[in-house]
C-alpha positions as CSV (number, residue, x, y, z in Angstrom):
1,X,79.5,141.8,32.4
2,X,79.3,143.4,36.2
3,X,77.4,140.6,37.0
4,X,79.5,138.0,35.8
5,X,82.7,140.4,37.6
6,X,80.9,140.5,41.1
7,X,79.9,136.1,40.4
8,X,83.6,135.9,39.9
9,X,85.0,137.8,42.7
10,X,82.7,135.8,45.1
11,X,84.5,132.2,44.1
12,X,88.0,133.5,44.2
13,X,87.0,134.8,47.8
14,X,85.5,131.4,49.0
15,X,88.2,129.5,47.3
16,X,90.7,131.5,49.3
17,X,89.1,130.8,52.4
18,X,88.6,126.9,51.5
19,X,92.7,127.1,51.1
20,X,93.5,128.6,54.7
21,X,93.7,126.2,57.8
22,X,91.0,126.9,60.7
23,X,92.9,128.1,64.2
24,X,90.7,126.6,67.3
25,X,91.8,127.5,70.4
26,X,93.7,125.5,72.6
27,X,92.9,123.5,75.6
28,X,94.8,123.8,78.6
29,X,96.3,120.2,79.8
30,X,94.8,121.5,83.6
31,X,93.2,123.9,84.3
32,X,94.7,127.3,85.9
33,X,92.8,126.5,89.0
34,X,94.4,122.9,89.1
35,X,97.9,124.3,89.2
36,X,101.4,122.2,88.7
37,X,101.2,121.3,92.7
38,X,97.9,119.5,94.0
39,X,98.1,118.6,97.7
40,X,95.6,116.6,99.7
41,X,95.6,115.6,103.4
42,X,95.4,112.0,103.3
43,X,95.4,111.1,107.3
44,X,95.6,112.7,111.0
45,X,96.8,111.2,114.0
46,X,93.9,111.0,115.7
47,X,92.5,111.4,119.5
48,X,92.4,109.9,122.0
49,X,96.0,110.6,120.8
50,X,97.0,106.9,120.0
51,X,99.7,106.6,117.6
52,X,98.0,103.8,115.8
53,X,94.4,105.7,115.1
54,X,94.2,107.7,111.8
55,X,91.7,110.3,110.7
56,X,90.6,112.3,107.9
57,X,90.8,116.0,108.0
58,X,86.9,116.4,108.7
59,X,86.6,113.9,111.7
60,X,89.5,115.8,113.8
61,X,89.8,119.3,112.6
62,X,87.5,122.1,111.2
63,X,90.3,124.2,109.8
64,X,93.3,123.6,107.1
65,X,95.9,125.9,106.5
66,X,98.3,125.5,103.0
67,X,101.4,127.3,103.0
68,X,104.7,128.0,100.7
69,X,107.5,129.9,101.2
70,X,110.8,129.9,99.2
71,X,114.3,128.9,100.1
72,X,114.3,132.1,102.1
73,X,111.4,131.5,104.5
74,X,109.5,134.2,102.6
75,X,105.7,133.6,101.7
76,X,104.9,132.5,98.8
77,X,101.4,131.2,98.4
78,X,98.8,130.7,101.6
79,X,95.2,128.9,101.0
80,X,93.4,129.2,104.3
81,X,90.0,126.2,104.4
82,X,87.0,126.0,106.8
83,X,85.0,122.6,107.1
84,X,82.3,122.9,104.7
85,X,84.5,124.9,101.9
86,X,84.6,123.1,98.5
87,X,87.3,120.1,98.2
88,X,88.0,121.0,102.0
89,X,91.7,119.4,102.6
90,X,92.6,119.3,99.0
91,X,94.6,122.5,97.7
92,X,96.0,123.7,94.4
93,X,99.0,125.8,93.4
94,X,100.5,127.4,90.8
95,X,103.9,127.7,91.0
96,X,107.2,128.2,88.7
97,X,110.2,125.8,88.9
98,X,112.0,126.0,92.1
99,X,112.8,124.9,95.5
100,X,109.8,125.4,98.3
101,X,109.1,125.3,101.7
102,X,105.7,123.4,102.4
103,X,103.4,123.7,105.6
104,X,100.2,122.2,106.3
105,X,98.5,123.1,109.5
106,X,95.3,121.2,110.6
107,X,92.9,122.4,113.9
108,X,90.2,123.7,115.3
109,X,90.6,127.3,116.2
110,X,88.1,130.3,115.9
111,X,90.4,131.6,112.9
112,X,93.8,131.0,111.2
113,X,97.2,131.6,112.6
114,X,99.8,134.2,111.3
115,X,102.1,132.7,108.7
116,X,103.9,135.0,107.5
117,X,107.1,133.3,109.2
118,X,107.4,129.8,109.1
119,X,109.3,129.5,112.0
120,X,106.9,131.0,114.3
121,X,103.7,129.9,113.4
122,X,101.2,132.0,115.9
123,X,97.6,130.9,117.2
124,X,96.6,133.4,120.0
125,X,94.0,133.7,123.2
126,X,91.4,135.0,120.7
127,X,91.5,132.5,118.0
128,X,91.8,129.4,121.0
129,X,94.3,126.8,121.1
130,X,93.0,123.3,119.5
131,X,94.2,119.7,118.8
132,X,97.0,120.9,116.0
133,X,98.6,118.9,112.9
134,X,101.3,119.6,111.1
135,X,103.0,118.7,107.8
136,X,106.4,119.9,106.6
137,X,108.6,119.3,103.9
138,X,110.9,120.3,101.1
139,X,109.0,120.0,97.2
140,X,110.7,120.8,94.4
141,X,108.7,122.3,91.3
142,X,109.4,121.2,87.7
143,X,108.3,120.8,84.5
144,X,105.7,118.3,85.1
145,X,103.1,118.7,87.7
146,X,103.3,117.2,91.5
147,X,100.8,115.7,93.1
148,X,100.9,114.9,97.0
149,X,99.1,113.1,99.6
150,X,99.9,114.2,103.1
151,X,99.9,112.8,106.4
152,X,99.9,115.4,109.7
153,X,100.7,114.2,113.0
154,X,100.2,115.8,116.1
155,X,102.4,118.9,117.8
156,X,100.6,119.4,121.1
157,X,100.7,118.3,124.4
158,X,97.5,118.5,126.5
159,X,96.9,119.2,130.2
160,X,93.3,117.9,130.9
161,X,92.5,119.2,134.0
162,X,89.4,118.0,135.2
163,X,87.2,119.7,138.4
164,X,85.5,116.2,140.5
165,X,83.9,118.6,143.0
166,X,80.5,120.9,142.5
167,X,81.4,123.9,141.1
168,X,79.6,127.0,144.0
169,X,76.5,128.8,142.4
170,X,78.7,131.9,142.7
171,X,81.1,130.9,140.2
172,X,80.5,131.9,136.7
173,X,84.1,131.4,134.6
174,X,87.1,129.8,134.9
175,X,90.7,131.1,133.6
176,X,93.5,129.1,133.0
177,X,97.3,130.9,133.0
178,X,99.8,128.4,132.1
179,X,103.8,129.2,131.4
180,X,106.4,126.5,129.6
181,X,104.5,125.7,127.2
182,X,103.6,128.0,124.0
183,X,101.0,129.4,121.4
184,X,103.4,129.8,118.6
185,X,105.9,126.9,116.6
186,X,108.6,126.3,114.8
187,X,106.9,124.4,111.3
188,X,111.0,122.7,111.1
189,X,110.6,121.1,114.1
190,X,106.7,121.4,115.5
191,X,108.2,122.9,118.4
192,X,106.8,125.9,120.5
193,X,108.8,129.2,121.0
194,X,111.4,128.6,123.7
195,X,110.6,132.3,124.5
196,X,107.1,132.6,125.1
197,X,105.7,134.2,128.1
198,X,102.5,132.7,129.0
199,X,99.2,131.4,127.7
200,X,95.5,132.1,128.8
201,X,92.2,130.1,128.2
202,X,89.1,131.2,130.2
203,X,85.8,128.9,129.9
204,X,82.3,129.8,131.1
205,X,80.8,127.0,133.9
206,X,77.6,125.3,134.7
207,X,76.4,126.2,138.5
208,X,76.6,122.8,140.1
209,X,78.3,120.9,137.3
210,X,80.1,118.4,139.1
211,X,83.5,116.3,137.0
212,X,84.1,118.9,134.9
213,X,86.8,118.8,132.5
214,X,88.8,121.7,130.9
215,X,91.5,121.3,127.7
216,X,94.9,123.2,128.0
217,X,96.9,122.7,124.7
218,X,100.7,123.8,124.2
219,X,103.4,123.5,122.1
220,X,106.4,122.4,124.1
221,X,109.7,123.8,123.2
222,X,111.2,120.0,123.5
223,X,109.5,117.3,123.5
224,X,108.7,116.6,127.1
225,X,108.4,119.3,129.8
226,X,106.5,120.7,132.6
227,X,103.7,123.5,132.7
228,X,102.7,126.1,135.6
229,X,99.1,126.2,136.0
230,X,97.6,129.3,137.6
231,X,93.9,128.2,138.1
232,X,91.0,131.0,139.2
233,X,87.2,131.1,139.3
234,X,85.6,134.5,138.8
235,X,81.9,135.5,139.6
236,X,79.4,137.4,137.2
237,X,81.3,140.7,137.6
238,X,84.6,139.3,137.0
239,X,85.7,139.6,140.8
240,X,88.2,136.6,141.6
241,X,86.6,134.1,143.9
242,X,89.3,130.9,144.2
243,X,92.7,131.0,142.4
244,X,95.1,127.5,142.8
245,X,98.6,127.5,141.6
246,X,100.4,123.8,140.1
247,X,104.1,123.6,139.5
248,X,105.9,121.0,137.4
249,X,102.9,119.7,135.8
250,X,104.6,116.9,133.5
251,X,103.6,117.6,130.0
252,X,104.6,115.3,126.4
253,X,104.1,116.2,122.9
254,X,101.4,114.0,121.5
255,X,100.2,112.9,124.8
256,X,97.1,114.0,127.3
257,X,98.5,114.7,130.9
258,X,95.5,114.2,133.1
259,X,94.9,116.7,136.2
260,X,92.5,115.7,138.4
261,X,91.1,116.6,141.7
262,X,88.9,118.8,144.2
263,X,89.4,122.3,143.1
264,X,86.7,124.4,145.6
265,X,86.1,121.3,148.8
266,X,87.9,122.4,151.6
267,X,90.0,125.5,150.0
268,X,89.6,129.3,151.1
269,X,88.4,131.4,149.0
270,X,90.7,134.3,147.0
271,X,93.8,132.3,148.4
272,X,96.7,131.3,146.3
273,X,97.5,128.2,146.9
274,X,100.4,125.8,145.8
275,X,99.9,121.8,145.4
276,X,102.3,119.2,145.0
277,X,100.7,116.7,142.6
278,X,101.5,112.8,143.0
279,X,101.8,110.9,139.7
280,X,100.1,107.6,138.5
281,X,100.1,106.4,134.9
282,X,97.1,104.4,133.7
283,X,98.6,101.0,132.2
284,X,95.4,101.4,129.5
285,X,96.9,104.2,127.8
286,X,100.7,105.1,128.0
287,X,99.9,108.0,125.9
288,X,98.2,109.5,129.0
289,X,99.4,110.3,132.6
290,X,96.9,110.5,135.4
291,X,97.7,113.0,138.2
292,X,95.9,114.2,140.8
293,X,95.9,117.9,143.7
């Protein structure tokens, strides 16, 4: 009788269980890592800064910076990407329902620029200033998930100034100090900061190189504006050697102004000295003016 007792206890359990309906767990429509906002840069402008050349983000730039703020200007979300990162140019978010700021930021620098604010957007002498692209615009989250593809264009105007004498054995570095243009921009308007003081860019030389070229890139506070150059060669032990000042150096966003002529033949040494350039236009390229000192 226990037997037969323990026999039927051991059916009524099973049958119970028969009776119940198996829970699975369920499957995400996307992942958490996809997000309700994908964004991948399509295209870049790209050089020799010819409106009708396009690029993808790994030809032209070795960093891509994603960023969101809210209707505020107040960060949100920021994904900063090297070249040779995973699905470099292609960024996820997760984000609730709302109005948000977007900013994509393509270049070349030795690290990212300060973001916090997207109207001043900051790359600085230590991280260099590089061929930039931007992308702005307005997205608005809902219920269903957004998927972009973006398109940058360019924001800088570049001084190419280019050395067509020897460079003396003495001289080891060049430094660059140029004012009207600027290291930080407005992401509204891919402007630079009407305020800014001054820039610097310093490059190590060849002895003897001979047609060197050097790229100075800004971001304008308008569209189209002029630059002072302060120019100066150093020795080994950082003693100045030749120093060059140019005035009014025309300068136009998404176009190379090209600076050309004998920086050491003929000039004394550790004497500041003031040029008055002469301007030609190469009928090749009317993205690029040609001027020489």
């Amino acid at each position: 009788m226990r037997n037969l007792h323990l026999l039927l206890s051991i059916l009524l359990a099973l049958l119970m269980m028969a009776c119940e309906k198996l829970e699975l767990p369920e499957e995400d429509a996307a992942p958490q890592s996809q997000g309700n906002l994908t964004l991948s840069v399509f295209q870049l402008e790209q050089t020799p800064f010819a409106a009708s050349t396009r690029a993808v983000a790994s030809d032209v730039c070795t960093r891509v910076n994603f960023g969101i703020y809210d209707t505020e200007g107040n960060r949100v979300k920021q994904t900063n990407q090297k070249l040779g990162d995973d699905n470099f140019g292609t960024a996820s978010f997760q984000l609730p329902e709302g109005t948000y700021q977007l900013v994509v930021v393509a270049h070349s620098s030795n690290g990212n620029p300060t973001m916090t604010d997207p109207t001043k957007i900051q790359f600085t002498k230590a991280k260099g200033f590089t061929d930039t692209f931007m992308y702005n615009t307005t997205i608005t989250i809902g219920s269903e998930p957004k998927t972009m593809s973006l398109s940058l264009h360019r924001i800088v105007a570049l001084c190419r100034f280019v050395i067509e004498d020897k460079i003396p054995h003495n001289v080891a570095k060049l430094r660059f100090l140029y004012k009207g243009g600027s290291g930080t921009f407005n992401a509204a308007t891919g402007l630079g900061n009407p305020n800014s003081t001054q820039q610097t860019v310093e490059f190590n030389v060849n002895e003897g190189s001979t047609s060197t070229q050097y790229d100075l890139y800004t971001f304008l506070p308008k569209t189209e504006g002029t630059i002072e150059l302060t120019a100066t060669a150093y020795d080994a032990a950082d003693n100045a050697l030749y120093e060059h000042v140019y005035s009014n150096i025309p300068m136009q966003q998404n176009r190379i102004t090209w600076y050309s002529g004998s920086f050491f033949t003929g000039k004394t040494p550790t004497s500041s000295q003031a040029f008055t350039a002469t301007l030609s236009i190469d009928e090749k390229w009317e993205e690029e003016i040609r001027l020489t000192y």
